[in-house]
C-alpha positions as CSV (number, residue, x, y, z in Angstrom):
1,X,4.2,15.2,-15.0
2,X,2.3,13.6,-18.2
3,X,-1.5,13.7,-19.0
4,X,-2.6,11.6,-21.0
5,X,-6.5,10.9,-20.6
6,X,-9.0,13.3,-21.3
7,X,-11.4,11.1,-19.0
8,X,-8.9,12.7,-16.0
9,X,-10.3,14.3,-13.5
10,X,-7.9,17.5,-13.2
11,X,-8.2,17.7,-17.3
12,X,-11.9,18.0,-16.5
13,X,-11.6,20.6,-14.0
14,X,-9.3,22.4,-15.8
15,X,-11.4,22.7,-19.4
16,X,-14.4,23.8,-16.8
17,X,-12.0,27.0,-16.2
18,X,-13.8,28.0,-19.6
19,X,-16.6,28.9,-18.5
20,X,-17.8,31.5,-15.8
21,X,-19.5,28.8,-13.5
22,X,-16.3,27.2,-13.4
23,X,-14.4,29.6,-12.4
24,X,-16.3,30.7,-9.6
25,X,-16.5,27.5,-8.3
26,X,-12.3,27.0,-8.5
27,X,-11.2,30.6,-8.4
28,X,-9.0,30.1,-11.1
29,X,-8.6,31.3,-14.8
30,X,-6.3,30.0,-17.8
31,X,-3.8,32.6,-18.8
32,X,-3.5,31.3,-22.5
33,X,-0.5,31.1,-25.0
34,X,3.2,32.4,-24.6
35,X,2.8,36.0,-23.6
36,X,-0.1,35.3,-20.8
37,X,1.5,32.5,-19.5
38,X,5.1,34.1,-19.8
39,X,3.4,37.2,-17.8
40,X,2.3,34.7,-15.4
41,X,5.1,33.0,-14.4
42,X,7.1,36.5,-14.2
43,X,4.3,37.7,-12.3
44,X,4.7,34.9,-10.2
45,X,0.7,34.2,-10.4
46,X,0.8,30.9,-12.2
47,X,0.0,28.0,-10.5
48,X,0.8,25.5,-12.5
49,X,2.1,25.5,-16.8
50,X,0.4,23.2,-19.2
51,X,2.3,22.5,-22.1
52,X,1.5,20.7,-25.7
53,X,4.2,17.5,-25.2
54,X,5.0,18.2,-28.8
55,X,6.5,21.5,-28.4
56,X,8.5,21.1,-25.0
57,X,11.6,22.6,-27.3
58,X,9.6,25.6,-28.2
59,X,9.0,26.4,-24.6
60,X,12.1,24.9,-23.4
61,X,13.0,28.3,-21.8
62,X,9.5,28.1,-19.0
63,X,10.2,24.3,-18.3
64,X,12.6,25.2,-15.6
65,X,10.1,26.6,-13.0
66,X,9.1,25.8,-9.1
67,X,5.3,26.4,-10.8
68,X,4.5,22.1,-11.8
69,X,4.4,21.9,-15.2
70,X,2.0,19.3,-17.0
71,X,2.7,18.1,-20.3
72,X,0.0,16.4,-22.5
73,X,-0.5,15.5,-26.1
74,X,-2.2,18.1,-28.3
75,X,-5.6,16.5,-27.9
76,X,-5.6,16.7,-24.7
77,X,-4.4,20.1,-24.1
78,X,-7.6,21.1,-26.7
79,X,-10.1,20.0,-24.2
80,X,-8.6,22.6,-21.6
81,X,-8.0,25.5,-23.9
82,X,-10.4,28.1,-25.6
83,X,-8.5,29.2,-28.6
84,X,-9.4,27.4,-31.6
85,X,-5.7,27.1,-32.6
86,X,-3.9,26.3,-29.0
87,X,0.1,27.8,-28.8
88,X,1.0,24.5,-27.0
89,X,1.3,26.5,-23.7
90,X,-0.9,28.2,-20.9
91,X,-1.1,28.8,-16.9
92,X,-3.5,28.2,-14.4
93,X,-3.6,30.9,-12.1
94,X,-5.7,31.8,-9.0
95,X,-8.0,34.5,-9.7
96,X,-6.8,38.0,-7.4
97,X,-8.7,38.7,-4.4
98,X,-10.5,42.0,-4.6
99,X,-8.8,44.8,-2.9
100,X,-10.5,47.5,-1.7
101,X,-11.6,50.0,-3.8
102,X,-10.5,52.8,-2.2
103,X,-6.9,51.2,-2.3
104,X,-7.1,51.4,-6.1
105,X,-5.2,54.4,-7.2
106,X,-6.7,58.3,-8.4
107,X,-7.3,56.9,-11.7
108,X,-9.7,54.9,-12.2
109,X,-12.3,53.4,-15.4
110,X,-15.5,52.3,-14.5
111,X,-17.4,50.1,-16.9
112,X,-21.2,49.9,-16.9
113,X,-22.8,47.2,-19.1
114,X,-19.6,46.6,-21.6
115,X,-20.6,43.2,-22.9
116,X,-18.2,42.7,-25.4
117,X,-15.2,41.0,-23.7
118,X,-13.1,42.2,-26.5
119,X,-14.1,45.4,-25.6
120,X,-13.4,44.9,-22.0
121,X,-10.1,43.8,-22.4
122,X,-9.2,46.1,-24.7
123,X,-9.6,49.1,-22.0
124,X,-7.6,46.5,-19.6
125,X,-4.7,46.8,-21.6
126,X,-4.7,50.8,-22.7
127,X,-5.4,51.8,-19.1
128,X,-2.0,49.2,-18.2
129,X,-0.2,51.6,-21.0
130,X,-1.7,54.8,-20.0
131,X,-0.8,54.4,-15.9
132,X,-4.5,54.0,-15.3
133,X,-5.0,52.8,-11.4
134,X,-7.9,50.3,-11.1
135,X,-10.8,49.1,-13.2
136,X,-14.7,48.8,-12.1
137,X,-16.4,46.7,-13.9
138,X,-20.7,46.7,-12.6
139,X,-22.7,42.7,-13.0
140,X,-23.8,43.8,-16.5
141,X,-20.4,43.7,-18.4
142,X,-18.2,40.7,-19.6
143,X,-16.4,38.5,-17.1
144,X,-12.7,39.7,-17.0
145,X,-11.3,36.4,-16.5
146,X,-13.1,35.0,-19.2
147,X,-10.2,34.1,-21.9
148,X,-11.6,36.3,-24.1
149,X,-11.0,39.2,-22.2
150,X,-7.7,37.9,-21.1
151,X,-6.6,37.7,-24.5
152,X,-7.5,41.4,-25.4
153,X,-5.9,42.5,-22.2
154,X,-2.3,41.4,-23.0
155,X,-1.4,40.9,-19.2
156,X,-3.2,43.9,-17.5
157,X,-4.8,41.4,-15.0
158,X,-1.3,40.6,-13.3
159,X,-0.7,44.9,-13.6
160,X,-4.2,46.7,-13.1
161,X,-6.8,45.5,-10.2
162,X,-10.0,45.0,-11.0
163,X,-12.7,45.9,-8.4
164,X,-16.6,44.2,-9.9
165,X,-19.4,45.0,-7.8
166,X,-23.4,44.9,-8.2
167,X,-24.4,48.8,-8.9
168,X,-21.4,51.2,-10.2
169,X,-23.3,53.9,-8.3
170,X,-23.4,52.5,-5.2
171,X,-19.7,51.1,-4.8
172,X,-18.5,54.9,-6.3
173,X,-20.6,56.7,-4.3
174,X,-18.0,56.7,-1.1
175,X,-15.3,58.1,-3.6
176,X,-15.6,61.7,-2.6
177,X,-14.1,64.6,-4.1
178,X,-13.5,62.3,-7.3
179,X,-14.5,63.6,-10.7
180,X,-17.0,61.6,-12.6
181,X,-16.4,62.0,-16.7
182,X,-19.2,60.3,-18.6
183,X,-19.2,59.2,-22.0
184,X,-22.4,61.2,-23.2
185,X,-23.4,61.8,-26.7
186,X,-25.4,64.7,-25.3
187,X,-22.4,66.2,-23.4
188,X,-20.5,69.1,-24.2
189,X,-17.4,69.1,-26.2
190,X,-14.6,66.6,-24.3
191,X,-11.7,68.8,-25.8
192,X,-13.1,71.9,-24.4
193,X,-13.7,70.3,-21.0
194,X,-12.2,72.8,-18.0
195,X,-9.3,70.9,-15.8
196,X,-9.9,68.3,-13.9
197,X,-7.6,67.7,-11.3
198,X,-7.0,65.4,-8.2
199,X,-8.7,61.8,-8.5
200,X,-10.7,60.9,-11.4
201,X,-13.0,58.0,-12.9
202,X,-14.0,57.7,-17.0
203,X,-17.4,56.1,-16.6
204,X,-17.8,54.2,-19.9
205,X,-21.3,52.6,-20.7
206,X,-22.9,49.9,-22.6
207,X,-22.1,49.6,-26.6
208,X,-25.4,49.9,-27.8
209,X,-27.3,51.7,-25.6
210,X,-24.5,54.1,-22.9
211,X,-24.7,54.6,-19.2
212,X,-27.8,53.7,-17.3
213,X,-29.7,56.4,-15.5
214,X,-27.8,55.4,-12.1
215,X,-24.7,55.7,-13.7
216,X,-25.4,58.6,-15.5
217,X,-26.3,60.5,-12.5
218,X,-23.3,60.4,-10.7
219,X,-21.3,62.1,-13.6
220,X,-19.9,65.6,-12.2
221,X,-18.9,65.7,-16.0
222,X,-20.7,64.5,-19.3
223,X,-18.5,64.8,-22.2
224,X,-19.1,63.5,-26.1
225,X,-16.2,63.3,-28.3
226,X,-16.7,65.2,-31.6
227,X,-17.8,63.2,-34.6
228,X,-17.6,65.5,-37.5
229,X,-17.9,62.3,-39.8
230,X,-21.4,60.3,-40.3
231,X,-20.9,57.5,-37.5
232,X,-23.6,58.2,-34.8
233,X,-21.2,56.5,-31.9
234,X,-17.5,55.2,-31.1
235,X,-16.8,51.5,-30.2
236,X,-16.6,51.6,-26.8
237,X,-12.7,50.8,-26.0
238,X,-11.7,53.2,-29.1
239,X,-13.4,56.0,-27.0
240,X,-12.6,55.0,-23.9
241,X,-8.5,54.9,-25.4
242,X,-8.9,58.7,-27.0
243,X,-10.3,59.7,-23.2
244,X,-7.4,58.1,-21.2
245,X,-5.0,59.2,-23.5
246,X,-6.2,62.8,-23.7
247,X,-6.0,62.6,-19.8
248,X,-2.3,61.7,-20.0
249,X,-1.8,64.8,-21.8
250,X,-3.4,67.1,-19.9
251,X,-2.5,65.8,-16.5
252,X,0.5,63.9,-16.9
């Protein structure tokens, strides 16, 4: 099917998938450019495939789908996307209903006031490469679904559940017997931690300012990496990468 008019009424409703409002309203997001929309379709979450009517060769290779595929000039297919400089090619796809969180898996990362939705996505995608479980993400920190945070994810979303919730303490607090490790600049050493086994959670605070005091409370464990250099903190995904992966090799 063609599109042609920016005036129509699913182009509308579409370009209001870039903002949050919208998509709570629609319960959909906009898996942007060749490798979401790819992991969409192979995921079988897309709904439908937009694609820049110019570059149906390029993308010859998703045309043949069940998913309906739109195709619409370039200006048109500009009003729906968030990139400044489209690929010609995304999917609509229905945002995942929340499982429960005690379904998530025995490794989880919890994220309490992570703004940045680089950031966020960034610890989407190394938890999908480090066999992480589930992600918790508290009101405070970026809107996973936003295409920002799709963008840095690189697919997580169809691989890694996401649970969100009001208070991080209060939707953890039923987890018992997990271990808590918070990022804590007045920890001890994370390196020289003692083993930690069974199910844990990396609680991972705000970029500025860390975990709030609810947060902070829960941890059974508050670690700091080493900074022998001058920089007073990490960014927030780079830290929360050296944790996960330092799991990994001490638990497998």
């Amino acid at each position: 099917m063609r599109l042609s008019s920016l005036q129509n009424p699913q182009i509308k409703a579409w370009a209001a998938l870039r903002t949050a409002s919208g998509r709570r309203q629609q319960g959909l997001f906009l898996a942007e450019g060749e490798h979401l929309a790819g992991e969409a379709l192979q995921a079988g979450a897309a709904q439908a495939l937009l694609v820049d009517e110019e570059r149906q060769e390029q993308y010859e290779k998703y045309l043949n789908t069940p998913v309906p595929v739109y195709l619409m000039p370039p200006h048109v297919l500009q009003k729906v996307c968030d990139a400044k400089t489209p690929q010609g090619i995304l999917a609509v796809c229905p945002i995942p209903a929340q499982q429960e969180l005690g379904s998530l898996g025995g490794r989880l990362v919890a994220l309490n006031g992570v703004q940045d939705p680089g950031n966020a996505g960034t610890i989407w995608r190394t938890m999908d490469a480090a066999g992480f479980t589930g992600l918790v993400m508290d009101e405070k920190s970026a809107d996973p679904f936003s295409p920002k945070a799709l963008r840095a994810s690189m697919g997580a979303v169809f691989r890694v559940p996401v649970y969100r919730c009001a208070s991080l303490a209060a939707a953890l607090a039923p987890l018992a017997g997990c271990a808590f490790l918070a990022g804590d600049l007045q920890g001890e050493d994370f390196f020289a931690r003692a083993p930690v086994q069974g199910d844990l959670c990396l609680l991972i605070g705000n970029e500025g300012q860390g975990l709030d005091e609810e947060t902070q409370a829960m941890a059974t464990h508050r670690l700091k990496l080493p900074m022998p250099g001058g920089a007073e903190s990490l960014n927030a995904a780079v830290a929360a990468a050296i944790m996960m992966y330092d799991v990994v090799r001490r638990n497998g």
